[in-house]
N, CA, C and O atoms as a printed pandas DataFrame, in Angstrom:
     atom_number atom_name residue_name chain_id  residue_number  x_coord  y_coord  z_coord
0              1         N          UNK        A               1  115.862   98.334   97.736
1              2        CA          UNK        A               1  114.907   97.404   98.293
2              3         C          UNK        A               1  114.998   97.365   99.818
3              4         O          UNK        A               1  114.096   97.040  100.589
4              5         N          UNK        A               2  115.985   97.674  100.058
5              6        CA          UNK        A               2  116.337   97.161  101.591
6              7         C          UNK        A               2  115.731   98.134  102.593
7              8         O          UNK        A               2  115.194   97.764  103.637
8              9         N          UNK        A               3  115.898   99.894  102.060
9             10        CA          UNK        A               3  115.461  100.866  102.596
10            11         C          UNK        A               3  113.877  100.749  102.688
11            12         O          UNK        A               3  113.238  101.164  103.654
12            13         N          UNK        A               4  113.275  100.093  101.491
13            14        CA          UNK        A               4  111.761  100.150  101.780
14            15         C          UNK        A               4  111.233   99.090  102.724
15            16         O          UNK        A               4  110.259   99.194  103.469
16            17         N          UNK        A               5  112.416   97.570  102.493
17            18        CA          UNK        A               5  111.938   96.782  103.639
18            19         C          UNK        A               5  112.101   97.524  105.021
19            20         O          UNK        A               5  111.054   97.335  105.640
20            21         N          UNK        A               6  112.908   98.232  105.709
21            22        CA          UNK        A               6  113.380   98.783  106.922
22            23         C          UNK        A               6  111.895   99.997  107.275
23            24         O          UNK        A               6  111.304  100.045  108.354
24            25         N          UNK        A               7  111.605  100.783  106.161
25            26        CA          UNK        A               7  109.992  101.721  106.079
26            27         C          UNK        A               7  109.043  101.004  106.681
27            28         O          UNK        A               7  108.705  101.082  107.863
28            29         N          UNK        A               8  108.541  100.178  105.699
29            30        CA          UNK        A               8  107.911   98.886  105.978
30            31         C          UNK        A               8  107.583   98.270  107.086
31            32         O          UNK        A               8  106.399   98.137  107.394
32            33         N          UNK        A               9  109.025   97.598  108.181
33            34        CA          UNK        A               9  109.392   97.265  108.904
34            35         C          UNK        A               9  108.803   98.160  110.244
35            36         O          UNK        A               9  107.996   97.663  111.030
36            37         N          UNK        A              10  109.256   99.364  110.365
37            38        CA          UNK        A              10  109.152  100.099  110.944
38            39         C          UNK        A              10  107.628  100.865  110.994
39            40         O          UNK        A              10  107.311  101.434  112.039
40            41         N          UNK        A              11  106.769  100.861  109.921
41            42        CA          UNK        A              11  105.507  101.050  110.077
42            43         C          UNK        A              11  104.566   99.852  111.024
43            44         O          UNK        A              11  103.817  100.051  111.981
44            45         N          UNK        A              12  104.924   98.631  110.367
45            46        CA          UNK        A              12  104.449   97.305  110.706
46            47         C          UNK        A              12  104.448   97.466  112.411
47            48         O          UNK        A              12  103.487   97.370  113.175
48            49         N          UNK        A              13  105.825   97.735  112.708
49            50        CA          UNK        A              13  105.735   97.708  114.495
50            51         C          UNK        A              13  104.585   98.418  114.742
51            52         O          UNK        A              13  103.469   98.021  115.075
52            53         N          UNK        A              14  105.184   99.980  114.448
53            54        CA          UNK        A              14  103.636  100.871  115.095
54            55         C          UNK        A              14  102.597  100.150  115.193
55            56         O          UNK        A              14  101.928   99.700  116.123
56            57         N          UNK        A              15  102.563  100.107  113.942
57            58        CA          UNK        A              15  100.854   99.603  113.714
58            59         C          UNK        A              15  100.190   98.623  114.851
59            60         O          UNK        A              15   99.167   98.645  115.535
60            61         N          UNK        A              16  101.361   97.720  114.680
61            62        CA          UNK        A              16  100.882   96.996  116.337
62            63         C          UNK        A              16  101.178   97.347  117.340
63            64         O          UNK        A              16  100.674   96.691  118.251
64            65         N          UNK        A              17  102.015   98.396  117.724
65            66        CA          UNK        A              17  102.161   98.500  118.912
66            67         C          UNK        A              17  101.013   99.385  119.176
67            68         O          UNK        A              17  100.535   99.636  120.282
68            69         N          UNK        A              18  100.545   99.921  117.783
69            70        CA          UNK        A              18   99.013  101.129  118.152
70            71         C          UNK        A              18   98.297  100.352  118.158
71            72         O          UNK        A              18   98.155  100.349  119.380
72            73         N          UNK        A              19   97.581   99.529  117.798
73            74        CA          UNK        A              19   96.613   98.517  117.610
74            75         C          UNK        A              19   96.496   97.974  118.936
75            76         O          UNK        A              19   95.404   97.765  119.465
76            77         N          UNK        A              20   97.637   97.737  119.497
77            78        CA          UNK        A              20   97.642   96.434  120.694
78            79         C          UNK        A              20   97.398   97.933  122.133
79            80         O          UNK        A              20   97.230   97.580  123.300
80            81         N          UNK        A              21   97.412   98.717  121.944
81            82        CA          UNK        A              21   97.467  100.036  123.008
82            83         C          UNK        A              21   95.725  100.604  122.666
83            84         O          UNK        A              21   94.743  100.418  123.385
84            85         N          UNK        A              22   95.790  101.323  121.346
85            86        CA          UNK        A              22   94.679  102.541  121.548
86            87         C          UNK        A              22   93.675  102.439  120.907
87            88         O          UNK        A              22   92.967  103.429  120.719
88            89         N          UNK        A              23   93.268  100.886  120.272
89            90        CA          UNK        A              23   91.761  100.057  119.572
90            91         C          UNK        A              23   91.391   99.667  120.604
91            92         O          UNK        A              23   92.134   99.393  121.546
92            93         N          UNK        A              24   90.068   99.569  120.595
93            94        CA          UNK        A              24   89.658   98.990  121.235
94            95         C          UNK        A              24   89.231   97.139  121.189
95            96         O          UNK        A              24   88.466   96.752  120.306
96            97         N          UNK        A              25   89.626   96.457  121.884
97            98        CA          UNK        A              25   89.380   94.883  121.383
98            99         C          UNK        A              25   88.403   94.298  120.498
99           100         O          UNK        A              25   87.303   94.530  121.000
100          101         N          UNK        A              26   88.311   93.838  119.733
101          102        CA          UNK        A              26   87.537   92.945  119.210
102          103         C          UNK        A              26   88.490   92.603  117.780
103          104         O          UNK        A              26   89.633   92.925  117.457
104          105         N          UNK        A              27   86.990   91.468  116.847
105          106        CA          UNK        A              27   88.084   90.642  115.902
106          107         C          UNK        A              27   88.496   91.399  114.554
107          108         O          UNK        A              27   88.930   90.986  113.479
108          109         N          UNK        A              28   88.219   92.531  114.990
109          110        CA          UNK        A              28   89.079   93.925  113.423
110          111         C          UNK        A              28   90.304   93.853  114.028
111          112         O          UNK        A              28   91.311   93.560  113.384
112          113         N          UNK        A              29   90.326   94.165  115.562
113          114        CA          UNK        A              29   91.729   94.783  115.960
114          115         C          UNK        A              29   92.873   93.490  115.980
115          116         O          UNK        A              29   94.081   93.699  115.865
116          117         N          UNK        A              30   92.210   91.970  116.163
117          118        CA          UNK        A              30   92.987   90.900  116.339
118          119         C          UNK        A              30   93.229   90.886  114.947
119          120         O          UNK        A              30   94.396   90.643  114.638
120          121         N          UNK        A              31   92.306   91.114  113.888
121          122        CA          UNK        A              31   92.764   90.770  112.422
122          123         C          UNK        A              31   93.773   91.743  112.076
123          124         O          UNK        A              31   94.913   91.323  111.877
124          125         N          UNK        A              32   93.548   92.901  111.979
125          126        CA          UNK        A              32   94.592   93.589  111.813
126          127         C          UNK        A              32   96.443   93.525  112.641
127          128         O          UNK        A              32   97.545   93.808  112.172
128          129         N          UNK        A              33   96.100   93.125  113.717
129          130        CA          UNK        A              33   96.958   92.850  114.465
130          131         C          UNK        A              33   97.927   91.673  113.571
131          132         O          UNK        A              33   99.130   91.793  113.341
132          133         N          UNK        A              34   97.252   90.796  113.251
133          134        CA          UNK        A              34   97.757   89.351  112.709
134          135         C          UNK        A              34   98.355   90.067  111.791
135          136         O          UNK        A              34   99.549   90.259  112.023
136          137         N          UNK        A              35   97.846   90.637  110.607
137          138        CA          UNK        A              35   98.173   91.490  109.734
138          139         C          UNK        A              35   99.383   92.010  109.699
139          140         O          UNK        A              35  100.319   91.643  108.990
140          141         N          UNK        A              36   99.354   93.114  110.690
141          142        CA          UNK        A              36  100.482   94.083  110.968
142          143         C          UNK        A              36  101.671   92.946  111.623
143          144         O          UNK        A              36  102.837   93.209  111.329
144          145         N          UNK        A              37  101.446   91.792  112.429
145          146        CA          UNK        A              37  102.829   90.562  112.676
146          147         C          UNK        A              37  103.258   90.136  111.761
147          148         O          UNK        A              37  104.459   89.988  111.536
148          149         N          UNK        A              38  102.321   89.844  111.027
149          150        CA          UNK        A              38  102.976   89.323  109.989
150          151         C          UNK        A              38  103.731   90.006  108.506
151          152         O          UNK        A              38  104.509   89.683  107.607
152          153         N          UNK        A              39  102.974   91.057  108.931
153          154        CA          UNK        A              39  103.803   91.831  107.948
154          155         C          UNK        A              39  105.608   91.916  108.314
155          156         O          UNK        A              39  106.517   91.489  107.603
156          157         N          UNK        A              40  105.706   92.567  109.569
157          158        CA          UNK        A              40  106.822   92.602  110.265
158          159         C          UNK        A              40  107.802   91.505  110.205
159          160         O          UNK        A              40  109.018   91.626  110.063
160          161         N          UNK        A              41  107.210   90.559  110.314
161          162        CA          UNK        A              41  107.859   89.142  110.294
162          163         C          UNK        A              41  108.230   88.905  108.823
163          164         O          UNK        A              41  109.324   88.361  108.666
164          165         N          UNK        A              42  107.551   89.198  107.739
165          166        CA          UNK        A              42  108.095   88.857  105.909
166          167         C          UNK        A              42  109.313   90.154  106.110
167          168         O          UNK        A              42  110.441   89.842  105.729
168          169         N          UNK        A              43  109.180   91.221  106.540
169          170        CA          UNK        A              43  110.123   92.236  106.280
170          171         C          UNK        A              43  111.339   91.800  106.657
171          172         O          UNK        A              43  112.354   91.797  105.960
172          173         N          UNK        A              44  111.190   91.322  108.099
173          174        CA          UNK        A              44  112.442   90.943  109.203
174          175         C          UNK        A              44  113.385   89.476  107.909
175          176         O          UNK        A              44  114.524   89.370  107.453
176          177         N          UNK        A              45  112.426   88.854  107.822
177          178        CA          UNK        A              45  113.119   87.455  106.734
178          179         C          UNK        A              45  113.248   87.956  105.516
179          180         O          UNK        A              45  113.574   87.101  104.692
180          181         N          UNK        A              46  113.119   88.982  105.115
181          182        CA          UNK        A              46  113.481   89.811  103.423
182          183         C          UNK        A              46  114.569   90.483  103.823
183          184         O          UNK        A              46  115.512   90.448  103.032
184          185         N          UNK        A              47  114.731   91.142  104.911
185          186        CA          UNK        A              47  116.038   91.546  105.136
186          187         C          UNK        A              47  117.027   90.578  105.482
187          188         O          UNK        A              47  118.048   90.409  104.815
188          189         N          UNK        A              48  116.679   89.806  106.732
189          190        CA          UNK        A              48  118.101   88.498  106.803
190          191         C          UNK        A              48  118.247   88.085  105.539
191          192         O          UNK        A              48  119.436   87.901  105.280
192          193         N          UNK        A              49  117.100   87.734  104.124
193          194        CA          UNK        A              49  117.589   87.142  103.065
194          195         C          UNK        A              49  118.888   87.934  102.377
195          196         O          UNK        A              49  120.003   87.518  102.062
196          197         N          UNK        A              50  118.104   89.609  102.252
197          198        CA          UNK        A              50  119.238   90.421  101.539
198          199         C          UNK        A              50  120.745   91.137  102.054
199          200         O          UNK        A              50  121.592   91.838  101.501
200          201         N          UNK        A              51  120.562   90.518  103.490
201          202        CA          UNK        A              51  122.027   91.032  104.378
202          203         C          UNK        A              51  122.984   90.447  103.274
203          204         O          UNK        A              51  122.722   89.605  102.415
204          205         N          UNK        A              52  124.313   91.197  103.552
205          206        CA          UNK        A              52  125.585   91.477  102.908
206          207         C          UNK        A              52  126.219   89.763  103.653
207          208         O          UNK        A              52  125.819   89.514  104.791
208          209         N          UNK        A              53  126.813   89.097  103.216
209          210        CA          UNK        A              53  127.076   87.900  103.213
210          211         C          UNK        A              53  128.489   87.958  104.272
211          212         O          UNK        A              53  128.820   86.944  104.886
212          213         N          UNK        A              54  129.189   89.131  104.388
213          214        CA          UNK        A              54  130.110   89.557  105.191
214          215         C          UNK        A              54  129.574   89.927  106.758
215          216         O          UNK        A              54  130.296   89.723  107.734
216          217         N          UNK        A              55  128.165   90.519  106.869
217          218        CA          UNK        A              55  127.744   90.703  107.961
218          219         C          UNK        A              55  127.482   89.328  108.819
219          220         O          UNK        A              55  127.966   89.205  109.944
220          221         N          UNK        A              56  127.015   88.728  108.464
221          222        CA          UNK        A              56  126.959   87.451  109.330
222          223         C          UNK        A              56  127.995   86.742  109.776
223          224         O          UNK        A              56  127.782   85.702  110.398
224          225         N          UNK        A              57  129.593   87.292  109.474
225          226        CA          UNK        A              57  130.631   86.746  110.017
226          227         C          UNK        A              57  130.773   87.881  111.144
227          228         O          UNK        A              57  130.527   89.087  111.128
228          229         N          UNK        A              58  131.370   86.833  112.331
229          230        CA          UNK        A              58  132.087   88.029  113.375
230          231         C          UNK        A              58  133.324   87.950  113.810
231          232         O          UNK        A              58  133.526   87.002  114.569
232          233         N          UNK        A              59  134.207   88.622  113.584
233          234        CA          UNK        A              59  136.170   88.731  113.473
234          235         C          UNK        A              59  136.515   88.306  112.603
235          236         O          UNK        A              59  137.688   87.933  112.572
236          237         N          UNK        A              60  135.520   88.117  111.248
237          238        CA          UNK        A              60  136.286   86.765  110.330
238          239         C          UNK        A              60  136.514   87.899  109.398
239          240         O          UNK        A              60  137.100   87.714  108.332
């Protein structure tokens, strides 16, 4: 699961970082945009959910 959230993750950026660069403006590119944040953003909180319970300690 984790590998496809990180795919996922990593498509989601592009997408906006292409969207926000080489579309041209209007409300497809803002919708999609929203789209592609928010996608990024469920991935980013599906992964903090499934981190290893040991990673969130540090020296411990």
């Amino acid at each position: 699961m984790k590998p496809l959230l990180w795919i996922i993750l990593s498509a989601a950026l592009a997408a906006n970082a292409f969207l926000g660069l080489a579309v041209e403006e209007s409300g497809l590119q803002v919708a999609l945009s929203v789209v592609a944040g928010f996608t990024a953003l469920a991935c980013g909180v599906g992964l903090w959910v499934l981190r290893d319970p040991h990673e969130s300690r540090s020296g411990t």
